[in-house]
N, CA, C and O atoms as CSV, one atom per row, in Angstrom:
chain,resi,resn,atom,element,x,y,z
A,1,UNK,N,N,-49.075,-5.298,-34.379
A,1,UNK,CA,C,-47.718,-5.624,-34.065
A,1,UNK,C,C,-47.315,-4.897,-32.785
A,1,UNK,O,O,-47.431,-3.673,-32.719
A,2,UNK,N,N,-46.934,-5.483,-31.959
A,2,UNK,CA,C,-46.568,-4.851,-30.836
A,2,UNK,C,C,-44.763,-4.147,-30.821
A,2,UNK,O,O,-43.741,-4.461,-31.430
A,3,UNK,N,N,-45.103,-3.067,-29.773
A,3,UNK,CA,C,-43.505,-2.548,-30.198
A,3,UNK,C,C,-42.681,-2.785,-29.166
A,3,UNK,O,O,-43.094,-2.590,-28.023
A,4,UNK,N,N,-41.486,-3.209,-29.380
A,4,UNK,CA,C,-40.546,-3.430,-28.016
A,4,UNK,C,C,-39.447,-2.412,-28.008
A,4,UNK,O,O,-38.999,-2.014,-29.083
A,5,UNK,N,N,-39.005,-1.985,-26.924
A,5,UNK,CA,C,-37.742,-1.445,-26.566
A,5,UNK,C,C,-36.545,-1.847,-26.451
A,5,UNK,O,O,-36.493,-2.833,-25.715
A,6,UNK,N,N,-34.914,-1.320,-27.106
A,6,UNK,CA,C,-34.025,-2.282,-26.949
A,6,UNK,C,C,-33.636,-0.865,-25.995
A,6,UNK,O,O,-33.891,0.304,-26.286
A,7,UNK,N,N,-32.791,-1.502,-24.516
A,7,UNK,CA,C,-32.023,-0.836,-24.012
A,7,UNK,C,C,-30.548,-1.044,-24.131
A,7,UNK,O,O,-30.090,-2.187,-24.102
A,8,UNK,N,N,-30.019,-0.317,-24.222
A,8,UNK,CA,C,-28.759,-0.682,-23.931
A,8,UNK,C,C,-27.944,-1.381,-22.477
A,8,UNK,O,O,-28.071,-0.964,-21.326
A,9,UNK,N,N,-27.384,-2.152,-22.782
A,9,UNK,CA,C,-26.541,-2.352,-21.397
A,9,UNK,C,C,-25.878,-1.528,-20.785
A,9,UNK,O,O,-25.266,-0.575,-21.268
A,10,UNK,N,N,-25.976,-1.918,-19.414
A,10,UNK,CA,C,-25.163,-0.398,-18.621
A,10,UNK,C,C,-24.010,-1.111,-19.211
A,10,UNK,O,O,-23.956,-2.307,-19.495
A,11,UNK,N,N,-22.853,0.032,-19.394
A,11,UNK,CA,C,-21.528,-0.317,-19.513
A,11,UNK,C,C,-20.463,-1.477,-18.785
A,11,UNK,O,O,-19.479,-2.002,-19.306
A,12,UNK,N,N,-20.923,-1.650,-17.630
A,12,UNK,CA,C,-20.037,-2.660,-16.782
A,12,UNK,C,C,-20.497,-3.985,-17.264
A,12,UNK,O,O,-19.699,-4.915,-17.376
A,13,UNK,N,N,-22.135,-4.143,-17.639
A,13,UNK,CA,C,-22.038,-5.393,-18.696
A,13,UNK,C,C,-21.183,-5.970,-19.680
A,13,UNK,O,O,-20.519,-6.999,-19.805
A,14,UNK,N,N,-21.461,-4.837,-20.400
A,14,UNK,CA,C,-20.584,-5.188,-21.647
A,14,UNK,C,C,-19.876,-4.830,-21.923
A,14,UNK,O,O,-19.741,-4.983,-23.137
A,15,UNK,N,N,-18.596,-3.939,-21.157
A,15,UNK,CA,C,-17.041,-4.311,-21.356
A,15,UNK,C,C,-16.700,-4.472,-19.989
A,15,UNK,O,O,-17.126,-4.170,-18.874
A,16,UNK,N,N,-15.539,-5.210,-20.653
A,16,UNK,CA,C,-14.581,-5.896,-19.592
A,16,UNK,C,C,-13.271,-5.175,-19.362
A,16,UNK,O,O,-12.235,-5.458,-19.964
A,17,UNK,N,N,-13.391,-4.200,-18.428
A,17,UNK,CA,C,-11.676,-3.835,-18.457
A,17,UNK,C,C,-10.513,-4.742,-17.519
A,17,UNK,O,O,-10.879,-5.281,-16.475
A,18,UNK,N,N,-9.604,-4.810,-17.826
A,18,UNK,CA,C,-8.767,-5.833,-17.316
A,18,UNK,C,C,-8.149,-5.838,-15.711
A,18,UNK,O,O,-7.458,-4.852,-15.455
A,19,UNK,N,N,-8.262,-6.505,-14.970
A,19,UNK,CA,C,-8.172,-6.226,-13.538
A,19,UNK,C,C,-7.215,-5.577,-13.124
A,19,UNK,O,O,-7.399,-4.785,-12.200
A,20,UNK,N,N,-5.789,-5.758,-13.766
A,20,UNK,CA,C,-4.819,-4.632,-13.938
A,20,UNK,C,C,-5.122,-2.871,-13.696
A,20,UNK,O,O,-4.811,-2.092,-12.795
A,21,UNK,N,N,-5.715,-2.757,-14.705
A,21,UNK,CA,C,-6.260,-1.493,-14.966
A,21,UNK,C,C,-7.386,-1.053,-13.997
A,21,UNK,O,O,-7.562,0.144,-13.771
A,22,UNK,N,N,-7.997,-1.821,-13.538
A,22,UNK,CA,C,-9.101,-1.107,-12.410
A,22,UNK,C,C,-8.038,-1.216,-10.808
A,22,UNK,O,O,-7.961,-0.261,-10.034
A,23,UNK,N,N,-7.537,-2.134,-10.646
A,23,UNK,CA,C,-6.542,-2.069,-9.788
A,23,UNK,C,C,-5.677,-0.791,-9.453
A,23,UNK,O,O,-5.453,-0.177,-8.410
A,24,UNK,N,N,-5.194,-0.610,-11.071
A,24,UNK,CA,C,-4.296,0.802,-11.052
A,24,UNK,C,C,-5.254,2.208,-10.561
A,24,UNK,O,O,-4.928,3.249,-9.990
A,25,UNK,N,N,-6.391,1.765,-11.003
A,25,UNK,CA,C,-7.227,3.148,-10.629
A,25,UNK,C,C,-7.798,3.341,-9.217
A,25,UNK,O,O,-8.184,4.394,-8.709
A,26,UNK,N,N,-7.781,2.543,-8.874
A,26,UNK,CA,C,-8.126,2.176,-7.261
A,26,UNK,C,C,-6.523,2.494,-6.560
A,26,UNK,O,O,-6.672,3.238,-5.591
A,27,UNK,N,N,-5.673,2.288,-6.691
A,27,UNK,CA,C,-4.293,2.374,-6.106
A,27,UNK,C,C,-4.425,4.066,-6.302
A,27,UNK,O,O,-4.520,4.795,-5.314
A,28,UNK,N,N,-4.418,4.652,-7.822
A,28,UNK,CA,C,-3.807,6.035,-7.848
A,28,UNK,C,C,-5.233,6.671,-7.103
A,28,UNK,O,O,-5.087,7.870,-6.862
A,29,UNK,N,N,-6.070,6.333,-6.844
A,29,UNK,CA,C,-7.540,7.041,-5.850
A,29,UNK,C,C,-7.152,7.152,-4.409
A,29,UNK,O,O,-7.415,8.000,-3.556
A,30,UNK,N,N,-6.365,5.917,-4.381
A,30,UNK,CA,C,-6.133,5.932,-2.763
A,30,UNK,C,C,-4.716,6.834,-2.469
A,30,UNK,O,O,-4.568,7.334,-1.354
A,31,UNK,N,N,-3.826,6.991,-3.379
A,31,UNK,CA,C,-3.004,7.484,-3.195
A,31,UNK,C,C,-3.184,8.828,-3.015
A,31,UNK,O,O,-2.625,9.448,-2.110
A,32,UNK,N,N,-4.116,9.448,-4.017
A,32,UNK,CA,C,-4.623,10.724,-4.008
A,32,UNK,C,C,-5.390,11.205,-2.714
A,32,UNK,O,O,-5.688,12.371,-2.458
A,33,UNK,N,N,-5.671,10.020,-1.898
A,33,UNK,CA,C,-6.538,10.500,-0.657
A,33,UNK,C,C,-5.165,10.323,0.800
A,33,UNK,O,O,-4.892,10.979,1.804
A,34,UNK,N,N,-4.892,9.687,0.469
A,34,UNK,CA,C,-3.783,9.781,1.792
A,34,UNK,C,C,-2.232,9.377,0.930
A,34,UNK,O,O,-1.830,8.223,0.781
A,35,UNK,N,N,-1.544,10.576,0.449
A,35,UNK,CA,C,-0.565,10.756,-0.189
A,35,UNK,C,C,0.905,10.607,1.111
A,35,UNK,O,O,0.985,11.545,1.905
A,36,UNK,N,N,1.841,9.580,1.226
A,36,UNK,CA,C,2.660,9.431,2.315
A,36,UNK,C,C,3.586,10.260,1.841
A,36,UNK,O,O,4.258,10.884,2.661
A,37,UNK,N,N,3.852,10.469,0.232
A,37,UNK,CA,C,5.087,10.262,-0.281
A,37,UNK,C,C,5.257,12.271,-0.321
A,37,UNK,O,O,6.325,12.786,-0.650
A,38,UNK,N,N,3.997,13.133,0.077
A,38,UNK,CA,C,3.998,14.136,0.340
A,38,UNK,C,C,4.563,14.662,1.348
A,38,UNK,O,O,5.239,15.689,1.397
A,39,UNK,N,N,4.148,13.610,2.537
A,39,UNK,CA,C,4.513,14.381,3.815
A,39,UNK,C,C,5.498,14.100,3.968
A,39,UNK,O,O,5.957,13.150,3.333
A,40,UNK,N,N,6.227,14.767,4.835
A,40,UNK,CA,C,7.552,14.605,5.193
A,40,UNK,C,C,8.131,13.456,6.232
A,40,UNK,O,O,7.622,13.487,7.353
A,41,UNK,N,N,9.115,12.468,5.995
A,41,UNK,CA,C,9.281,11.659,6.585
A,41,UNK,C,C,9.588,11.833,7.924
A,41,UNK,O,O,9.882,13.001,8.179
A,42,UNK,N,N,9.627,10.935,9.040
A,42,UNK,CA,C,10.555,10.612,9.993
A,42,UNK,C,C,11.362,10.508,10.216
A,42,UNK,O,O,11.940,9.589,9.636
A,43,UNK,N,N,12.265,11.419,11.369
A,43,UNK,CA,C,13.416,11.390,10.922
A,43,UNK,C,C,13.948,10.159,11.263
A,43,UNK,O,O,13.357,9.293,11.908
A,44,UNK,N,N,15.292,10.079,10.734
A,44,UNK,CA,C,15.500,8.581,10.966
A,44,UNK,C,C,15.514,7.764,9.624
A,44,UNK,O,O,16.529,7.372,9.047
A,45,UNK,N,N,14.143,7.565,9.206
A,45,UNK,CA,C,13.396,6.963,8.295
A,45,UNK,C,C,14.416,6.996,6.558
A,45,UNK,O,O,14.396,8.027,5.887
A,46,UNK,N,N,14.897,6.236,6.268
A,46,UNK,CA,C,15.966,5.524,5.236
A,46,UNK,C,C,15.214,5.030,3.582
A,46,UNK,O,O,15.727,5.043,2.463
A,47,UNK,N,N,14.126,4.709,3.931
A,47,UNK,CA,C,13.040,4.213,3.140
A,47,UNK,C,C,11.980,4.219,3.550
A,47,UNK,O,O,11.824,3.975,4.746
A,48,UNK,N,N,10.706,4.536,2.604
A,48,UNK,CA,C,9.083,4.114,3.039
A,48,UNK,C,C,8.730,3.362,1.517
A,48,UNK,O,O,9.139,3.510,0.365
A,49,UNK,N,N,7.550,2.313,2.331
A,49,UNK,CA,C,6.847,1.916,1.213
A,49,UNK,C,C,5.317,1.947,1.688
A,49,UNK,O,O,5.011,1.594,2.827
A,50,UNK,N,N,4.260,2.443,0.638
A,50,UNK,CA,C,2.953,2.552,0.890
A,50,UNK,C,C,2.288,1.100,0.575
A,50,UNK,O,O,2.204,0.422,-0.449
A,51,UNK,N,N,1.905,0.951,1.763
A,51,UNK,CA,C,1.086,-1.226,1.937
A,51,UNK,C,C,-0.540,-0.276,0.683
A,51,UNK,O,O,-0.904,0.847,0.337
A,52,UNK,N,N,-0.882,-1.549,0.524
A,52,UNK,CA,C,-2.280,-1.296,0.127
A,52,UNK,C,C,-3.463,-0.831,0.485
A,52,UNK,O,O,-4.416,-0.542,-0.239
A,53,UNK,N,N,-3.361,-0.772,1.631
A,53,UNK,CA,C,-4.012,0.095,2.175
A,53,UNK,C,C,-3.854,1.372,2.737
A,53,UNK,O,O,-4.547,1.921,3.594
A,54,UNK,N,N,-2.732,1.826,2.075
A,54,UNK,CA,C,-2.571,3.564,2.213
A,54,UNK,C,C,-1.703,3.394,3.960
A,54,UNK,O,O,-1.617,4.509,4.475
A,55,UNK,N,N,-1.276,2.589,4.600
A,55,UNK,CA,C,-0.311,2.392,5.235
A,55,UNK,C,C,1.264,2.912,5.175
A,55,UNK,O,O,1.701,2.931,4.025
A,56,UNK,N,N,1.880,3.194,5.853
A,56,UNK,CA,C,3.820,3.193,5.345
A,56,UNK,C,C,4.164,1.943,6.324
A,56,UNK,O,O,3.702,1.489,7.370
A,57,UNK,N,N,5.378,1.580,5.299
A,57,UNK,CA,C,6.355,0.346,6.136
A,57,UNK,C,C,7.563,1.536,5.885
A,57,UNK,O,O,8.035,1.872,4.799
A,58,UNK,N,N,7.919,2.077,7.275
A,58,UNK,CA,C,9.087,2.753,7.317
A,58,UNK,C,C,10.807,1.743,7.525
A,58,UNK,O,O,10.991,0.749,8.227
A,59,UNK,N,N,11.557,2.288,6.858
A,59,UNK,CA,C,12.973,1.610,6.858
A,59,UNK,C,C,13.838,2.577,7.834
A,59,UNK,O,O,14.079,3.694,7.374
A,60,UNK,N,N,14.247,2.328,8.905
A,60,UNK,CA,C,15.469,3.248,9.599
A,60,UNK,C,C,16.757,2.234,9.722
A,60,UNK,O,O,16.751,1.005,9.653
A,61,UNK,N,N,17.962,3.207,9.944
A,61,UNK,CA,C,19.030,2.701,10.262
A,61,UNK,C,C,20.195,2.736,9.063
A,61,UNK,O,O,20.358,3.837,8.539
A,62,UNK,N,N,21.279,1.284,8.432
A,62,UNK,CA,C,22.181,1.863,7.752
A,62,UNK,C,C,22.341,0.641,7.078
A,62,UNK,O,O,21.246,0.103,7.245
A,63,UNK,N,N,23.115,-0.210,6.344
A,63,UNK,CA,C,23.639,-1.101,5.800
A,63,UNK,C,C,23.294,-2.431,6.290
A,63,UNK,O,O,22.582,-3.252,5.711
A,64,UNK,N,N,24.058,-2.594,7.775
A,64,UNK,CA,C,24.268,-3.541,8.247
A,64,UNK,C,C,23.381,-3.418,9.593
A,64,UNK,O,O,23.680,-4.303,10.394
A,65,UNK,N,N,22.520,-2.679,9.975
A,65,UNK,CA,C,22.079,-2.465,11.076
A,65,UNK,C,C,20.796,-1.656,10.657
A,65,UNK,O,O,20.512,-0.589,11.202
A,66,UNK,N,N,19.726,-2.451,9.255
A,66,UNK,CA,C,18.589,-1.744,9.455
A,66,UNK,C,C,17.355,-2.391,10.208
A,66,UNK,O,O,17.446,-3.425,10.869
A,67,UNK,N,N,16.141,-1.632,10.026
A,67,UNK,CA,C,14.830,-2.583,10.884
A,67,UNK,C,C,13.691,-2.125,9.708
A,67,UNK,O,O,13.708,-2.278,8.486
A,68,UNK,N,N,12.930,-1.644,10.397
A,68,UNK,CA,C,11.440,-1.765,9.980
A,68,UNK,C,C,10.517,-1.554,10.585
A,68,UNK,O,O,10.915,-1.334,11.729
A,69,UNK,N,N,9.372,-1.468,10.543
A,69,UNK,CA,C,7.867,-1.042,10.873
A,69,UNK,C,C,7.061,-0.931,10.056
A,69,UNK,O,O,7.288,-0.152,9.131
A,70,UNK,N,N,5.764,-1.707,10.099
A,70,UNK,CA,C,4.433,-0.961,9.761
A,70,UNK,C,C,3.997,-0.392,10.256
A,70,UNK,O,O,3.944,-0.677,11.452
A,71,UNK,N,N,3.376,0.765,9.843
A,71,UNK,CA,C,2.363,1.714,10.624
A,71,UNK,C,C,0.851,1.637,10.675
A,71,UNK,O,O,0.002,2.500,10.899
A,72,UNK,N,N,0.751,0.046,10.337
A,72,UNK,CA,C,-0.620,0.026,10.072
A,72,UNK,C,C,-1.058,-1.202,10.859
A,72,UNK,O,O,-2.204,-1.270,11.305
A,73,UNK,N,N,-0.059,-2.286,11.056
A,73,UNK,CA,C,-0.054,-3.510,11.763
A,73,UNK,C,C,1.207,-3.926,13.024
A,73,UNK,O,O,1.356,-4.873,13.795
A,74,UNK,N,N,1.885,-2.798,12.764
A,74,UNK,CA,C,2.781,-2.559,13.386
A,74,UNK,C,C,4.016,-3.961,13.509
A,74,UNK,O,O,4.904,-4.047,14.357
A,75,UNK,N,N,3.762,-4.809,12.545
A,75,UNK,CA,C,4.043,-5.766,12.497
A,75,UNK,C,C,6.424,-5.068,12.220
A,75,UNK,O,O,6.897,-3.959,11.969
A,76,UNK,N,N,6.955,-6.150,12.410
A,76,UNK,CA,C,8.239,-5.399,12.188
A,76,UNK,C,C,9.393,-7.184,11.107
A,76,UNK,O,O,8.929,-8.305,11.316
A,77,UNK,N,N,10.321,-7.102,10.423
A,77,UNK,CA,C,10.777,-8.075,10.323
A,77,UNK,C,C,11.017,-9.248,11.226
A,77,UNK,O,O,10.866,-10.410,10.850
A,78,UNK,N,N,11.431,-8.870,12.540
A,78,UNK,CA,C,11.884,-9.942,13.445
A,78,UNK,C,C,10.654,-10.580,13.527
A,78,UNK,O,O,10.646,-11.751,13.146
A,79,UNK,N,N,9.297,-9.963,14.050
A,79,UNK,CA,C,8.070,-10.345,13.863
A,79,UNK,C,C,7.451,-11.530,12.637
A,79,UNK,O,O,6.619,-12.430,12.749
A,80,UNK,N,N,8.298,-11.045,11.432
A,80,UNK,CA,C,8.116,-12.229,10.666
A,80,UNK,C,C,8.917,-12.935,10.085
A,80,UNK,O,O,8.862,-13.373,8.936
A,81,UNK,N,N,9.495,-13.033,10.668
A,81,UNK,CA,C,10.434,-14.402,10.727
A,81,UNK,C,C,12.085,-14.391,10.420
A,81,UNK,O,O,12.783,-15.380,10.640
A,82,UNK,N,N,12.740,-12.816,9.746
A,82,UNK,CA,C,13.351,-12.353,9.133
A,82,UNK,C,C,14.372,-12.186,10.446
A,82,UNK,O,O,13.991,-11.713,11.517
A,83,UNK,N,N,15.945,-12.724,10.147
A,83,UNK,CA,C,16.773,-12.875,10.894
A,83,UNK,C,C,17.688,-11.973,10.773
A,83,UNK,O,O,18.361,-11.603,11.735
A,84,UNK,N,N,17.827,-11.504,9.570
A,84,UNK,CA,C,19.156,-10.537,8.912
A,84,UNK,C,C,18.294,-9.459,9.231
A,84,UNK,O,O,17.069,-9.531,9.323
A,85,UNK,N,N,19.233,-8.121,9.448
A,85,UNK,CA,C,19.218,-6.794,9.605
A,85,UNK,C,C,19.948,-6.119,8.285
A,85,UNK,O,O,20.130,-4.905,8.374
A,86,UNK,N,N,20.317,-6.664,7.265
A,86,UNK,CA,C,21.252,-5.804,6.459
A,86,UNK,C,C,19.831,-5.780,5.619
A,86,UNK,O,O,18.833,-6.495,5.529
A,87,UNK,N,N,20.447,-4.218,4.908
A,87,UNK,CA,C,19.436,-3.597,4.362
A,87,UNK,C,C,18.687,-4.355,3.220
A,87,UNK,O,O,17.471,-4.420,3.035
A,88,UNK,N,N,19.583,-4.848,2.583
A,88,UNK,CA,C,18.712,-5.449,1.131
A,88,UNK,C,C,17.765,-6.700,2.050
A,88,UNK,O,O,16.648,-6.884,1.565
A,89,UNK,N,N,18.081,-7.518,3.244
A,89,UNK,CA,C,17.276,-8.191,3.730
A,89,UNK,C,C,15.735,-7.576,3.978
A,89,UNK,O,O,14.675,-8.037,3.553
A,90,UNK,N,N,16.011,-6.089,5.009
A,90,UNK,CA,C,14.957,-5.459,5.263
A,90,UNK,C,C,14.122,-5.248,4.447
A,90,UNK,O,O,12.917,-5.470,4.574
A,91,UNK,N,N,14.938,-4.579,3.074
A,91,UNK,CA,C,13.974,-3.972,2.105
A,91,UNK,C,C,12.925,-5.212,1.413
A,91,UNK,O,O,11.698,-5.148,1.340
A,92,UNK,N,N,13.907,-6.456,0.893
A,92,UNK,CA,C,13.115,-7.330,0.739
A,92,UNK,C,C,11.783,-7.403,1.343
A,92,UNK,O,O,10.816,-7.132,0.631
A,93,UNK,N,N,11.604,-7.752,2.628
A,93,UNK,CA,C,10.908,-7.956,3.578
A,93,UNK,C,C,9.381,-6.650,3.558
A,93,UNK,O,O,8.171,-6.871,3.525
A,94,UNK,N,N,10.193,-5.269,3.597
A,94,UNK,CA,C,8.729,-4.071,3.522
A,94,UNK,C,C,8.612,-4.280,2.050
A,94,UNK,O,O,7.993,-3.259,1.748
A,95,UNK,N,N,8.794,-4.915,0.958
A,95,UNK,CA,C,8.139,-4.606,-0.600
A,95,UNK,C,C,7.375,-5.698,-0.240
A,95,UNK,O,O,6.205,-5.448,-0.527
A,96,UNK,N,N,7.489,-6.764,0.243
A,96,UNK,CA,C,7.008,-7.876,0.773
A,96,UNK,C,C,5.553,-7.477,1.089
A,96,UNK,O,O,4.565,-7.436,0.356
A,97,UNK,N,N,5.742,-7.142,2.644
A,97,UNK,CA,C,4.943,-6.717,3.286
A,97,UNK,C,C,3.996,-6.221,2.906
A,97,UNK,O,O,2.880,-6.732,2.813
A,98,UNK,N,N,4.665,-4.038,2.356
A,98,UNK,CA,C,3.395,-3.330,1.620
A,98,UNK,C,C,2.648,-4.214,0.711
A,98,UNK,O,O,1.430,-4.077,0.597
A,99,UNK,N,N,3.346,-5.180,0.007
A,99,UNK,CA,C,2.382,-5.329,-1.312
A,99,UNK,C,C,0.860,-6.269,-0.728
A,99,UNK,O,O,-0.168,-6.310,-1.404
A,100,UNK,N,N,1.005,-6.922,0.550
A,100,UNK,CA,C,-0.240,-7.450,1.083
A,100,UNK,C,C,-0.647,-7.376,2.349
A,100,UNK,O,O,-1.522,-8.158,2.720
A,101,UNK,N,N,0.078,-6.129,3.536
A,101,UNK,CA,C,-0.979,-5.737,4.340
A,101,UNK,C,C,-1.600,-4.794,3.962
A,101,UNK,O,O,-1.231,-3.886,3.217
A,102,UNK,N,N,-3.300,-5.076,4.820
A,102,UNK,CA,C,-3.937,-4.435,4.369
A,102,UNK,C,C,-5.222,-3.788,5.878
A,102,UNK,O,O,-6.424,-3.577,6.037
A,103,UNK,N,N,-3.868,-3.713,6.686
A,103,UNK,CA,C,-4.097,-3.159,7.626
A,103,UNK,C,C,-4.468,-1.195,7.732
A,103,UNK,O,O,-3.519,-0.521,7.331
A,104,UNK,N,N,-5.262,-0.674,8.042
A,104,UNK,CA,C,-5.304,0.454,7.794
A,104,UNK,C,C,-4.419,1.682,8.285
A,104,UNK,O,O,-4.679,1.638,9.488
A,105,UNK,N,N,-3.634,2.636,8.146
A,105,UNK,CA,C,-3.239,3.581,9.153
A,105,UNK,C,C,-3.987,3.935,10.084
A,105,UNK,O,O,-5.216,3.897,10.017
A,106,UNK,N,N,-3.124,4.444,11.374
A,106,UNK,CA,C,-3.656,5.403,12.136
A,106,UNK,C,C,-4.247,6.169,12.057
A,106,UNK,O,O,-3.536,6.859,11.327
A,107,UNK,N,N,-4.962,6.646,12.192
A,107,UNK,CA,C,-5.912,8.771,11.915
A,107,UNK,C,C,-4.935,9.299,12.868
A,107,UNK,O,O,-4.711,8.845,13.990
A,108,UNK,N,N,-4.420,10.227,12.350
A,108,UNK,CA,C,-3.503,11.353,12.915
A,108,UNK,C,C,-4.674,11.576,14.157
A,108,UNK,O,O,-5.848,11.239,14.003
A,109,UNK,N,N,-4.155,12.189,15.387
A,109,UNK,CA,C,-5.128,12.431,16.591
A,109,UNK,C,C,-5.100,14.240,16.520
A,109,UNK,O,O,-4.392,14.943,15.798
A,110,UNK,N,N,-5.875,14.559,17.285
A,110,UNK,CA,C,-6.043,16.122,16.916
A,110,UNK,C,C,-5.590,16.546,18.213
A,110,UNK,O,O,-6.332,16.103,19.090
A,111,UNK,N,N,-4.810,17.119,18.575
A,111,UNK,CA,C,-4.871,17.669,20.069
A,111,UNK,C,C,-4.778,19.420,19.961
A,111,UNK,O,O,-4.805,20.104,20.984
C-alpha cells in the first residue's frame, strides 16, 4: 500500500476574508506609514482629507469663499468642474476626490 501525504492548504486558499476587511487593513498600514493627521497642518488649511494613497486634499478659506487642493495631483475644484466656492460645495468635492485619487504625495525634499 503506498502512503500519501495530506498537506494542508496555505491559508489564503481556504478562507476568504471579505474585501472590506483587507481593505481596512491596507488603509490603517498606510496610514501608519505616512500619518497626515499627525503633522501639523497648514496654516490657512480649514479641513484635510487623506486620498488613498496617503495624499491630503487640503480645504482653506471660510463659508462662502472656500477652495481646495490636492497634494498629490494637484488637481483643485475649479479643475473639476465645480463652480460653487461655498464650503459644503468644496467639501463635497475633497471626500469626492480623496476617496479615488490615487495619485501619490510629494517626498518632503531634504535641504
Amino acid at each position: 500500500m503506498e502512503r500519501t501525504e495530506t498537506r494542508p492548504h496555505p491559508p489564503s486558499l481556504t478562507t476568504r476574508e471579505p474585501l472590506q476587511s483587507h481593505s481596512a487593513r491596507v488603509g490603517d498600514a498606510l496610514h501608519a506609514l505616512c500619518s497626515p493627521a499627525t503633522e501639523p497642518w497648514p496654516d490657512g488649511v480649514i479641513a484635510r482629507y487623506l486620498t488613498v494613497a496617503g495624499a491630503t486634499v487640503d480645504l482653506t478659506g471660510s463659508d462662502y469663499g472656500a477652495d481646495g487642493i490636492c497634494n498629490g495631483c494637484q488637481t483643485t475644484p475649479s479643475k473639476s468642474g465645480y463652480s460653487s466656492s461655498h464650503i459644503d460645495v468644496v467639501r463635497m468635492w475633497a471626500q469626492r476626490h480623496a476617496s479615488e485619487c490615487r495619485a501619490l504625495p510629494r517626498p518632503a525634499v531634504n535641504q
